[in-house]
N, C-alpha and C positions, 0 to 999 in steps of 0.2 A: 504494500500500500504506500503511493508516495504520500510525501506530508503534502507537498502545493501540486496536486496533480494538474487540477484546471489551470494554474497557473505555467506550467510548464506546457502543456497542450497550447497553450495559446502563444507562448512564443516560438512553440517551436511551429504552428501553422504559419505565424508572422515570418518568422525566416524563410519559410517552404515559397510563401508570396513571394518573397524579396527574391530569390533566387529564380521564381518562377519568372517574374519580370526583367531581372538581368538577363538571362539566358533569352527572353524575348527580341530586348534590346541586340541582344547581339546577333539575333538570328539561328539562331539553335533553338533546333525543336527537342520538345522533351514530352515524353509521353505522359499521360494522363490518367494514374491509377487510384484507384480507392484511398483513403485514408489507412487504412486498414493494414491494407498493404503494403503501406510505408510502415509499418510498426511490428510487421512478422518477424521474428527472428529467422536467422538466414538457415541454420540448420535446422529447422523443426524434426527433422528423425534422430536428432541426438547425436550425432556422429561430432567427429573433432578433428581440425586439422595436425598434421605433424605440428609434437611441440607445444598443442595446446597441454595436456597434462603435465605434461613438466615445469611450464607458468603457471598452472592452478596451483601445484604444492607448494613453489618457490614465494607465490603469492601469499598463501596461509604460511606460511613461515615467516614471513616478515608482518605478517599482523599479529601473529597470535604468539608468536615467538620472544618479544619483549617482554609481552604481556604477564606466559608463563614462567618469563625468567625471574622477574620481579616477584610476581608470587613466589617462585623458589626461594628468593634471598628472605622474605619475610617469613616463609616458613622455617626456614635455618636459623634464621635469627629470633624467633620466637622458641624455639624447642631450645635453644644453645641458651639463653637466658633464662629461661621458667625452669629448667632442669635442676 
């Protein structure tokens, strides 16, 4: 659930205009598909390109990896104190 969903649908329509007009201006046609359409994810069968799993872990590692570190040190550091 986004927090500003309306709000983000509406600029990202505003820029979809703005580009749709640039691209006018310059004479480049661009085809004309649903809204809908523009917001499919590109693999809907789930599939993954080389590499994409090796950036998902490396991903959760740099998020969550601090995170757990820090809990580490305050769990050591609370056992090593209260003992």
């Amino acid at each position: 659930m986004a927090l500003f969903k309306k709000r983000t649908d509406r600029a990202f329509d505003t820029m979809r205009e703005k580009n749709r007009r640039y691209l006018e201006s310059q004479g480049i046609s661009q085809e004309q598909g649903s809204k809908d359409d523009a917001r499919k994810p590109v693999y809907e069968d789930g599939t993954f390109e080389k590499g994409d799993i090796p950036a998902i872990i490396i991903s959760a590692f740099m998020v969550f990896g601090p995170i757990l570190l820090i809990l580490g040190v305050v769990v050591f550091l609370v056992f090593h104190f209260l003992r």
